[in-house]
C-alpha positions as CSV (number, residue, x, y, z in Angstrom):
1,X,0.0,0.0,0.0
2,X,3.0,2.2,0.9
3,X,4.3,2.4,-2.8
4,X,0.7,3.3,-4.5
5,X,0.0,5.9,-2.0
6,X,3.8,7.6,-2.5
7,X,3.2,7.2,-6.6
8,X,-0.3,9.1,-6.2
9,X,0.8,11.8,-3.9
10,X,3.8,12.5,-6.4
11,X,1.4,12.4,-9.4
12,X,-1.1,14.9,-8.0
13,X,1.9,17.4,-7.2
14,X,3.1,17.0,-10.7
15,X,-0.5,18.0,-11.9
16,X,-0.7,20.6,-9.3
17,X,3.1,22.0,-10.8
18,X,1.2,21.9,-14.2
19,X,-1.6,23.9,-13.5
20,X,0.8,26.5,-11.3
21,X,2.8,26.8,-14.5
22,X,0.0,26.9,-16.9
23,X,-2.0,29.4,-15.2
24,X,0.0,32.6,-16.9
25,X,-1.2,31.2,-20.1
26,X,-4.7,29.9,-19.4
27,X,-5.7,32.8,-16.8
28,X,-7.3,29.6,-14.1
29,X,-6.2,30.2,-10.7
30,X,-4.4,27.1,-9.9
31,X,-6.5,26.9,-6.8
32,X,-9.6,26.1,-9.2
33,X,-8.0,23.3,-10.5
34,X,-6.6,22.2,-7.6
35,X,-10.2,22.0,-6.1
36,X,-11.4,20.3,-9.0
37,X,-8.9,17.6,-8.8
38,X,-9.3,16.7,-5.3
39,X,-12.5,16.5,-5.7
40,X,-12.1,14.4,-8.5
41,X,-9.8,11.9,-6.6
42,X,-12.4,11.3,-3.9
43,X,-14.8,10.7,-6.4
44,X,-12.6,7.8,-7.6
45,X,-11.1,6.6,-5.0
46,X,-15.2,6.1,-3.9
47,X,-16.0,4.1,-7.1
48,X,-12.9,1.7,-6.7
49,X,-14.2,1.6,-2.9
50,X,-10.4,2.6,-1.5
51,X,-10.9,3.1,1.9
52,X,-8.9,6.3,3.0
53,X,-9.1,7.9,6.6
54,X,-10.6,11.8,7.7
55,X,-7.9,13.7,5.7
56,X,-10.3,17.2,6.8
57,X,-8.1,16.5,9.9
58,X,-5.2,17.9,8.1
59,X,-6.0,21.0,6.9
60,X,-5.6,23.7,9.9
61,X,-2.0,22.8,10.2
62,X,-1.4,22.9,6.5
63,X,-3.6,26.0,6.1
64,X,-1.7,27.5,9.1
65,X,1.6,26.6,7.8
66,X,0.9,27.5,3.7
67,X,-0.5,30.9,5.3
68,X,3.0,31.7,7.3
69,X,4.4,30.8,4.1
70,X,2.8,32.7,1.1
71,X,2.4,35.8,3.3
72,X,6.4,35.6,4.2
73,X,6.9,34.7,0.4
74,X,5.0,37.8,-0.8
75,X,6.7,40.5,1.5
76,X,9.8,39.1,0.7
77,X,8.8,40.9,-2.9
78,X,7.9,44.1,-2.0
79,X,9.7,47.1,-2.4
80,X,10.1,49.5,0.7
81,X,10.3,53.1,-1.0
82,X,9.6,56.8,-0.1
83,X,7.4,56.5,-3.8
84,X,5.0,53.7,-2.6
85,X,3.5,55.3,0.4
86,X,0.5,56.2,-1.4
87,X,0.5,52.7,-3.1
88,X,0.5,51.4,0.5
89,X,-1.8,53.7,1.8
90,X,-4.7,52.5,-0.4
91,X,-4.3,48.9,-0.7
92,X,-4.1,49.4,3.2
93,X,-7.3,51.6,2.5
94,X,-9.2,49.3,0.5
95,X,-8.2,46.4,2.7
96,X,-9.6,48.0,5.7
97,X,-12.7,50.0,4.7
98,X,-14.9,47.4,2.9
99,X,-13.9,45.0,5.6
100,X,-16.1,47.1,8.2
101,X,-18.4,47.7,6.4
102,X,-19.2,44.2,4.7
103,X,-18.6,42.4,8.5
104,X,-21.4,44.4,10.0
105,X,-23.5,44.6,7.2
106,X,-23.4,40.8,7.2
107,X,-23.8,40.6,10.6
108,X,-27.3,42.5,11.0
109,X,-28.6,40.2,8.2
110,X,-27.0,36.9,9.7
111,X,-28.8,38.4,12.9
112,X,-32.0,39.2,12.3
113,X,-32.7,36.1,10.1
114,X,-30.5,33.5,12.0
115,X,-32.1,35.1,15.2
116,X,-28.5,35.1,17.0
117,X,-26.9,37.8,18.9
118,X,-24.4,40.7,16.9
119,X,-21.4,39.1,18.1
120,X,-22.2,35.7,16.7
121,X,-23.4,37.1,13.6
122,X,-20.2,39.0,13.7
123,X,-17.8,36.5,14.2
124,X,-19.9,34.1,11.1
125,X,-19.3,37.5,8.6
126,X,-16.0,38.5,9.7
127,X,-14.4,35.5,7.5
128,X,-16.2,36.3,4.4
129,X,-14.7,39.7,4.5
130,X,-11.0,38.9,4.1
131,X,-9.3,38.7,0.6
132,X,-7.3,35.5,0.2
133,X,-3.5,36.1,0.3
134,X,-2.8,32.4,-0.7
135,X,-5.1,32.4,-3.9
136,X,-4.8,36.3,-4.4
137,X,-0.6,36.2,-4.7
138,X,-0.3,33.1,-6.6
139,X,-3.0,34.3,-9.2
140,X,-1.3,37.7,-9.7
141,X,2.8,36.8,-9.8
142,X,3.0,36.9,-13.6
143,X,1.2,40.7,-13.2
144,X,3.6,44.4,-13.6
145,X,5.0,45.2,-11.0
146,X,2.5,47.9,-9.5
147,X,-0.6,45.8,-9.9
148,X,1.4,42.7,-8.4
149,X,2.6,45.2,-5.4
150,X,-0.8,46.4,-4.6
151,X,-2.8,42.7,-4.6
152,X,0.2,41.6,-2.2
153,X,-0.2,44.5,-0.4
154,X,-4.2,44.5,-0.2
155,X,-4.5,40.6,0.5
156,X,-1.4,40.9,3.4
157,X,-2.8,43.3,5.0
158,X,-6.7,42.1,4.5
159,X,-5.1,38.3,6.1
160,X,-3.7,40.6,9.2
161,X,-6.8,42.8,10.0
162,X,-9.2,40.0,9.0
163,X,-7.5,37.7,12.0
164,X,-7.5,40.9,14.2
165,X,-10.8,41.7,14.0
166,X,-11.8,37.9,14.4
167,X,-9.8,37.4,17.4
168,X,-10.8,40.6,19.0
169,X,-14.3,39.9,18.6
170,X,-14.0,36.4,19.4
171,X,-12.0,36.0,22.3
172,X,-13.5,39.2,24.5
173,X,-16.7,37.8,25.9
174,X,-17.1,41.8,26.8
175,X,-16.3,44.7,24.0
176,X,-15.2,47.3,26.2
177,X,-12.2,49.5,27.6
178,X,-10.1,46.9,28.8
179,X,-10.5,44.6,25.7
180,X,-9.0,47.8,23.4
181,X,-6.2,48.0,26.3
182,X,-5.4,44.3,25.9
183,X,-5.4,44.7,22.3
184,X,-3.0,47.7,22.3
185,X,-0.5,45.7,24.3
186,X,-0.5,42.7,22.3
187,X,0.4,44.9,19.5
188,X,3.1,46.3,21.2
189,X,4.3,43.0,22.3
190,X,4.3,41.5,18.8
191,X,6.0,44.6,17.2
192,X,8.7,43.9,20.2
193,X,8.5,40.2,19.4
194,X,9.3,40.8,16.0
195,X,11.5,43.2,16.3
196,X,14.2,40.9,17.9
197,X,13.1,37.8,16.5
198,X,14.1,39.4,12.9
199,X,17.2,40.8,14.0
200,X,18.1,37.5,15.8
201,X,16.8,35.3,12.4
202,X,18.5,37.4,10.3
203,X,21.6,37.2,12.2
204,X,21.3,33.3,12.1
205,X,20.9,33.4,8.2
206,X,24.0,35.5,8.3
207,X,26.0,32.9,10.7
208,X,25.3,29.6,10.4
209,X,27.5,27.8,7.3
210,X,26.3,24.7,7.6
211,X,24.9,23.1,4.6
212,X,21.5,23.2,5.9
213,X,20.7,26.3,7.0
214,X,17.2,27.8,5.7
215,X,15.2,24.8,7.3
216,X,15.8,25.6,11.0
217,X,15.2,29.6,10.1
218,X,12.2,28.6,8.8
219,X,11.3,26.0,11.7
220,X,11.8,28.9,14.5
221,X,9.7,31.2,12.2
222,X,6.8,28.7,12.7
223,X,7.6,28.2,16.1
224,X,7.8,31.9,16.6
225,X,4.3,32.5,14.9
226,X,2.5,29.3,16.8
227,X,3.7,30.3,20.4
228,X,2.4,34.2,19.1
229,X,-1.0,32.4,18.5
230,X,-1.2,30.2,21.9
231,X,-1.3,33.5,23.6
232,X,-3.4,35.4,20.9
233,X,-1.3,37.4,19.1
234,X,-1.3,38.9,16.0
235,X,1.4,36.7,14.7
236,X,1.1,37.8,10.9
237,X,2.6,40.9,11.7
238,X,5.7,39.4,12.9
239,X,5.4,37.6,9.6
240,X,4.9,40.2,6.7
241,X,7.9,42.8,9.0
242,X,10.5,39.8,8.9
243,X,9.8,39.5,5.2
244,X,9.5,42.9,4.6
245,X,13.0,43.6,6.7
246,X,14.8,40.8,4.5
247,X,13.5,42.4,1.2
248,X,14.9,45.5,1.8
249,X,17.4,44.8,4.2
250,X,20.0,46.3,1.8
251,X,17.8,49.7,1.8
252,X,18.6,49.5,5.8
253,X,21.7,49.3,5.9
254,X,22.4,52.9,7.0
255,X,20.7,51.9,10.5
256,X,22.8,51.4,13.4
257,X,21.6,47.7,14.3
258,X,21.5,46.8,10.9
259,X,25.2,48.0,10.4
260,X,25.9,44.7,12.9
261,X,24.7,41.8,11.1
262,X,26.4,43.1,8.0
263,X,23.9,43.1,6.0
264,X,26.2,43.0,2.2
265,X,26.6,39.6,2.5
266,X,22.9,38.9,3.1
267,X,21.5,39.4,-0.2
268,X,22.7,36.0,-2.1
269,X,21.5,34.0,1.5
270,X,17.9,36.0,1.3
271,X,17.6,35.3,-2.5
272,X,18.6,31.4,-1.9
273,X,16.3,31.5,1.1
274,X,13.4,32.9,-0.7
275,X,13.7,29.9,-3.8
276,X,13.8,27.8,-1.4
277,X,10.4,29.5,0.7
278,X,8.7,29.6,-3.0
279,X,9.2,26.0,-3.5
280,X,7.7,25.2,0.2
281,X,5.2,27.3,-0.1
282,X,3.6,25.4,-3.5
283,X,3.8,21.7,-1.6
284,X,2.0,23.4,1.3
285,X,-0.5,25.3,-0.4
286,X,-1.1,22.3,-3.3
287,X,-1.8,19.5,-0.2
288,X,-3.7,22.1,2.0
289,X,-6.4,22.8,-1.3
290,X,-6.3,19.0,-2.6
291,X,-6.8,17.6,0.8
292,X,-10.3,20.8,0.9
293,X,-11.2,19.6,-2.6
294,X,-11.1,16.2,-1.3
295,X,-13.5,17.4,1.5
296,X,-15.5,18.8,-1.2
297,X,-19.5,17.4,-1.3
298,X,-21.5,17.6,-4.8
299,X,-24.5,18.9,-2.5
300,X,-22.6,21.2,-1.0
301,X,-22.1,22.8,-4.1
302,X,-25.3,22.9,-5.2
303,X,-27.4,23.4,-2.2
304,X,-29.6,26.0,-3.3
305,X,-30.6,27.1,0.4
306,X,-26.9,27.8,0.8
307,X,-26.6,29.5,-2.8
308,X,-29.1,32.2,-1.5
309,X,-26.5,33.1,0.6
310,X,-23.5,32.8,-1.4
311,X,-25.0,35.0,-3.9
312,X,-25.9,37.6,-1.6
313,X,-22.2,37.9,-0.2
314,X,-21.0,37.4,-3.0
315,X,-22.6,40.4,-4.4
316,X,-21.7,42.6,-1.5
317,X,-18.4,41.9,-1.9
318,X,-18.0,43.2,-5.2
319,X,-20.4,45.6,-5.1
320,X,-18.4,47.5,-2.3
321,X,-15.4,46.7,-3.8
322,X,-16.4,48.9,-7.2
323,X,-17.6,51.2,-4.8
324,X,-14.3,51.8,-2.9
325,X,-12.1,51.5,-5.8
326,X,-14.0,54.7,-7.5
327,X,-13.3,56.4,-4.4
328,X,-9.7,55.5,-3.7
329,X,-9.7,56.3,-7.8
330,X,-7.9,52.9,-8.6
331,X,-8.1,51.5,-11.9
332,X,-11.2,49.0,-11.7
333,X,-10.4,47.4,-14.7
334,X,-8.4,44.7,-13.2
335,X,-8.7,45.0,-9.6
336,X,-12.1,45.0,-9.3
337,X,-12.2,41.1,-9.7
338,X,-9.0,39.8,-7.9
339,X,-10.9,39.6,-4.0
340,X,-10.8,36.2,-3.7
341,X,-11.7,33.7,-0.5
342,X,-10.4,31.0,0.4
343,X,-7.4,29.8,3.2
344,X,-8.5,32.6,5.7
345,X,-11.3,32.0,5.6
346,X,-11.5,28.1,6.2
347,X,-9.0,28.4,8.9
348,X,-11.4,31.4,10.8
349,X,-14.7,29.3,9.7
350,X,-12.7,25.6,11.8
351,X,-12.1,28.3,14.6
352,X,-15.4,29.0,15.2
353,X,-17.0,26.8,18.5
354,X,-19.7,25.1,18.0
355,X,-21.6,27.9,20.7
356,X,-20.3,30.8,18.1
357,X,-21.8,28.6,14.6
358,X,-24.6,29.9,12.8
359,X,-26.7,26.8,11.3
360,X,-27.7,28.3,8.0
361,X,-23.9,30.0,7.3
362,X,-22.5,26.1,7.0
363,X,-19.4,24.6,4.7
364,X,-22.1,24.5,1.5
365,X,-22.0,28.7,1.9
366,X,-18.0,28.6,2.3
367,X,-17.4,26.6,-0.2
368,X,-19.7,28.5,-3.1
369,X,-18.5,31.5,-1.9
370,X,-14.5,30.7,-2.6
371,X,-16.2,28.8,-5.9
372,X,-17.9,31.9,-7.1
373,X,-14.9,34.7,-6.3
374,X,-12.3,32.4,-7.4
375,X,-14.0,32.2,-11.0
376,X,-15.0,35.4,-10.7
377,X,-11.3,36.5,-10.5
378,X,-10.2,33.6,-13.0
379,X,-13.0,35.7,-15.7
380,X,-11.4,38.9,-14.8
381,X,-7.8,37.8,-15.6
382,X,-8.9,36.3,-19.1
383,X,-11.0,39.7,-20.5
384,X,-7.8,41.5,-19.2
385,X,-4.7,41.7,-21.3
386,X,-2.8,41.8,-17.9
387,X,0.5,42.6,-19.6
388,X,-0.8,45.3,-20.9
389,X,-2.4,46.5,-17.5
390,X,-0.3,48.8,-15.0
391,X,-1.8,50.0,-11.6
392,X,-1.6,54.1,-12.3
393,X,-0.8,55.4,-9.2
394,X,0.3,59.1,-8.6
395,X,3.3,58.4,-6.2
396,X,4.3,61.4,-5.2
397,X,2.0,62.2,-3.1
């Protein structure tokens, strides 16, 4: 049994590679496909009657890990510049805004027909609010520069609010004074945390000549991020800053504490160590949406009590969105579509206690709604000539 399961796993990765290096050309998120295709095994590994055990088991550490990765993978890209403050300032912007104002508009409706309190109904909508860094980043790498930067930007910092506001909400049984003084202090302690854990990691990446070296850096980065989430902390932060440091670690070298870890010599070790993330971060990512395509139901997808639902937000989403990008006076062209779900919002939806779950706002909803935003991103990619496409920005100001 142990060689057939090895040659299948291999097999499917070798498909997944295919559809991640096909998707420039065809315009599918590999995430699609993925689905599709784990979906498809179940389906035969039911008609040959191959008994397999509850994979669904799985998926939150994959999810957690492939999310540490892709958001570590995607800062590692970006550019820290005196030109892109204003590029940062509205993918922070559009991250932000519709996020409020979708979670509590979903959260009266989820209310007052799911007859549950606000909180409840806020902590069901906060997950359907978050843009996808793991589907949004992969389905945009082959984009300019400037549309690229924003999406990573936007779906980075959507990952880190979305978990924010979810924990915040979740976790104080009473909104009040003292829960925004305990959230204050956690985010001083995990700017503190990552402030010497990147100095210390970095140092480390520096140091160590072994011949394996980028494996134990990236062990104590998911170490660092799991202990930050045992006591509630907003561990993606520590996450996008280390990557973000590394990136631009030769634009810092004019800082004191920098100076020490000689940072010169660091550029070939973050450039290995970044082929070497991108590679982990596919296998992660491929297993984490096979294993969720595998978990995958034909009535779930075509419940139509849940696709009254999926619709709706669905439609909110976008709606909003075109509403906000007017305002922020983004090109809508393009980035109107990418604002996909998926990851995030599995791992928030498995977080939820069974006390906190709404009965109507179930797995068939979830999975329509990463169905329908996923394609709906896939059809905006193949009506746009994306090499063509470049975000227009005035970065001066």
């Amino acid at each position: 049994m142990t060689i057939p399961v090895i040659i299948s796993l291999c097999t499917l990765l070798l498909i997944a590679y295919v559809f991640d290096i096909t998707a420039s050309k065809t315009k599918i998120p590999s995430v699609i496909l993925l689905l599709l295709l784990g979906w498809g095994v179940k389906q035969f590994t039911a008609a040959l009657g191959i008994p397999l055990p509850d994979l669904s088991l799985f998926l939150p550490i994959f999810g957690t890990v492939g999310l540490i990765l892709i958001v570590l993978e995607g800062s590692l890209e970006l550019d820290l510049d005196k030109s892109k403050v204003n590029l940062v300032t509205k993918s922070f912007t559009v991250a932000l805004v519709p996020m409020i104002i979708l979670s509590i508009t979903l959260a009266y409706a989820f209310s007052y027909f799911g007859q549950v309190p606000f909180k409840i109904a806020l902590i069901n909508a906060i997950p359907f609010c978050i843009v996808s860094s793991a589907i949004a980043i992969p389905s945009v790498k082959h984009l300019k520069s400037l549309d690229k930067e924003f999406i990573i930007y936007e779906s980075s910092f959507s990952d880190i609010i979305g978990v924010l506001f979810f924990n915040f909400i979740a976790l104080n049984e009473f909104i009040g004074l003292h829960s925004f003084r305990n959230f204050v202090l956690d985010l001083l302690i995990i700017l503190a945390v990552s402030y010497l854990a990147t100095l210390g990691l970095s140092f480390l990446l520096k140091k160590i000549d072994h011949h394996i070296k980028f494996t134990p850096i990236i062990i104590c980065i998911i170490i660092i991020y799991a202990i930050s989430k045992i006591y509630h902390l907003p561990a993606l932060i520590f996450i996008l800053l280390f990557g973000l440091f590394l990136g631009n670690i030769d634009k810092l070298k004019h800082i004191k504490i920098v100076k020490k870890i000689q940072p010169d010599g660091l550029k070939e070790e973050v450039h290995r160590f970044k082929e070497i993330l991108i590679e982990l971060a596919f296998l992660i990512r491929a297993f984490f949406f096979l294993l969720f395509g595998y978990s995958i139901k034909l009535s779930e997808i075509l419940n139509l009590e849940a696709l009254m639902w999926s619709l709706g937000i669905v439609a909110g989403i976008f709606v909003l969105r075109l509403i906000i990008l007017k305002i922020a006076k983004l090109p809508v062209k393009l980035l109107f579509f990418v604002a996909p779900r998926g990851l995030i919002t599995i791992l928030l939806f498995l977080a939820i206690t069974a006390e906190q779950s709404i009965s109507f706002i179930n797995k068939a909803v979830i999975i329509q709604v990463i169905l329908m935003t996923a394609l709906f991103m896939m059809v905006g990619l193949m009506i746009n000539k994306t090499e063509d496409n470049s975000l227009t920005i005035n970065e001066d100001k």
